[in-house]
Backbone as JSON Lines, residues from 0, in Angstrom:
{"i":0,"aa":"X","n":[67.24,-74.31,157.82],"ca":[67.05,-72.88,158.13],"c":[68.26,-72.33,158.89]}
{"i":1,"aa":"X","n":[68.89,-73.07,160.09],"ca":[69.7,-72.81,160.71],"c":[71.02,-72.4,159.48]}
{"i":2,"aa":"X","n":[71.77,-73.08,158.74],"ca":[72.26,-73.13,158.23],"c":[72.31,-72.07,157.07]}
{"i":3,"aa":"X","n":[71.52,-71.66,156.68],"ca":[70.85,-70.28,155.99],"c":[71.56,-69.13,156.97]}
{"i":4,"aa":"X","n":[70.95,-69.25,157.79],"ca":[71.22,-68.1,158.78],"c":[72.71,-67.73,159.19]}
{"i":5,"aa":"X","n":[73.44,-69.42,159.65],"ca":[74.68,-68.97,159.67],"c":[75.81,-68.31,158.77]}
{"i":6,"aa":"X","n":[75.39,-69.06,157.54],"ca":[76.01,-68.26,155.42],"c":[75.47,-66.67,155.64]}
{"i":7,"aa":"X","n":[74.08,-66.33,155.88],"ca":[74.57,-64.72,155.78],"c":[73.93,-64.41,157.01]}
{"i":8,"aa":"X","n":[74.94,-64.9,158.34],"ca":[74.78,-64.02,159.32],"c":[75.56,-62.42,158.95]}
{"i":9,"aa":"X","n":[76.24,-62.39,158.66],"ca":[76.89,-60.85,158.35],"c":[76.17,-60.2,157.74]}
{"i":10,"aa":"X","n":[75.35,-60.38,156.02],"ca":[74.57,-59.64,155.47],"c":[73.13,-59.57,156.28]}
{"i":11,"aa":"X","n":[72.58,-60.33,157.14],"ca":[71.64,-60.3,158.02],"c":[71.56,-58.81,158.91]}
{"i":12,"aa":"X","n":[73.05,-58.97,159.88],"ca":[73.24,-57.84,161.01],"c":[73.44,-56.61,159.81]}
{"i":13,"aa":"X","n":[73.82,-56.83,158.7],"ca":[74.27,-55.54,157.93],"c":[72.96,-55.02,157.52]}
{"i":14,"aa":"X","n":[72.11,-55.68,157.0],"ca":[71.18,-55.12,156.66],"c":[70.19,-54.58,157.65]}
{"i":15,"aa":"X","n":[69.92,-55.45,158.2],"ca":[69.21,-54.86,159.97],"c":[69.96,-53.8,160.66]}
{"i":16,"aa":"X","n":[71.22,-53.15,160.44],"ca":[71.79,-52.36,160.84],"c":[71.41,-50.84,160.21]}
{"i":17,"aa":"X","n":[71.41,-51.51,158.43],"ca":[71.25,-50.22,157.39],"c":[69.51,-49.79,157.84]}
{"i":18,"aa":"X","n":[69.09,-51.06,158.07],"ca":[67.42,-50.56,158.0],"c":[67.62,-49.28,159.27]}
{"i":19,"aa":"X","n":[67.87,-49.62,160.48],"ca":[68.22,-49.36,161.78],"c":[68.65,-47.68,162.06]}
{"i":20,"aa":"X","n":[69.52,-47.75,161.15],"ca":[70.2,-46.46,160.56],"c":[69.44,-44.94,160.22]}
{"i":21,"aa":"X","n":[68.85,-46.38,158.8],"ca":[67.61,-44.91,158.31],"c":[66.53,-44.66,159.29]}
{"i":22,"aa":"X","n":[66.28,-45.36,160.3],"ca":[65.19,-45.47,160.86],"c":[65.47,-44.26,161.83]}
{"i":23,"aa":"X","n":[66.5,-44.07,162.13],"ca":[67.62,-42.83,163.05],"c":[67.44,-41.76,162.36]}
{"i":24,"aa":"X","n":[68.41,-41.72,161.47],"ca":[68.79,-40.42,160.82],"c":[67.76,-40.43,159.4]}
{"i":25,"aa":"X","n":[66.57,-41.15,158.7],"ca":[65.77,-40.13,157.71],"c":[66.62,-41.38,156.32]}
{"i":26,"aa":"X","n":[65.89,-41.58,155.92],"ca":[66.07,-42.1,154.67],"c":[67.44,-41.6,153.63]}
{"i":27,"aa":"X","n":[68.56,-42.23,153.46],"ca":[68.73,-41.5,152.15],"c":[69.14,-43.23,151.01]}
{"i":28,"aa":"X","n":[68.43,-42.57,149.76],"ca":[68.6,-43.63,148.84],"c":[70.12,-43.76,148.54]}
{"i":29,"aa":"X","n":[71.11,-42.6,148.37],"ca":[72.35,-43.36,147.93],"c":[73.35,-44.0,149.17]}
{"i":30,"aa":"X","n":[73.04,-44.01,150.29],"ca":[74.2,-44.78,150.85],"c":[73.46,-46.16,151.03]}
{"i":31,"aa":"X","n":[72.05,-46.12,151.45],"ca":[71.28,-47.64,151.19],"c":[71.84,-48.06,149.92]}
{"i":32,"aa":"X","n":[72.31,-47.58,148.73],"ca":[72.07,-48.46,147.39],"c":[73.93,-48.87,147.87]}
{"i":33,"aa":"X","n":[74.52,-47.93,148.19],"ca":[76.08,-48.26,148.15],"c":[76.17,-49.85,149.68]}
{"i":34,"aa":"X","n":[75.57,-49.73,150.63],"ca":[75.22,-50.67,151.26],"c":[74.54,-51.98,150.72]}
{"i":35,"aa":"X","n":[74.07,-51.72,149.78],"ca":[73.34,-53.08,149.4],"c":[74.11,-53.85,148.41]}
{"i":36,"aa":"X","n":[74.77,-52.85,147.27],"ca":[75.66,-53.49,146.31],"c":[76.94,-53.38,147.01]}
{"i":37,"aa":"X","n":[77.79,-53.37,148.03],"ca":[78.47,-53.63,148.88],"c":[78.78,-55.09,149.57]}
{"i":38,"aa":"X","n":[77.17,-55.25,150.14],"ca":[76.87,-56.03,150.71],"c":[76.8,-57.67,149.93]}
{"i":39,"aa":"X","n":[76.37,-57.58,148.68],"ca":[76.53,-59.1,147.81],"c":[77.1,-58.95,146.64]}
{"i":40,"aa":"X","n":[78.61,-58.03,147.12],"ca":[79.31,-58.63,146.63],"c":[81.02,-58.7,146.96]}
């Protein structure tokens, strides 16, 4: 598990960041989608 965690510590804080975000400022679907396909790859 540990080891999991350390491979996507970055997409981890990124995504907990994006959630974090909308949770602030209101949902919007296109910068979540540009964040996510960003994000793996």
């Amino acid at each position: 598990m540990k080891e999991t965690v350390v491979k996507y510590k970055k997409q981890i804080i990124i995504t907990a960041s994006v959630i974090l975000l909308q949770l602030i400022f209101g949902f919007d679907p296109k910068f979540t989608l540009i964040n996510i396909i960003w994000l793996f790859f």
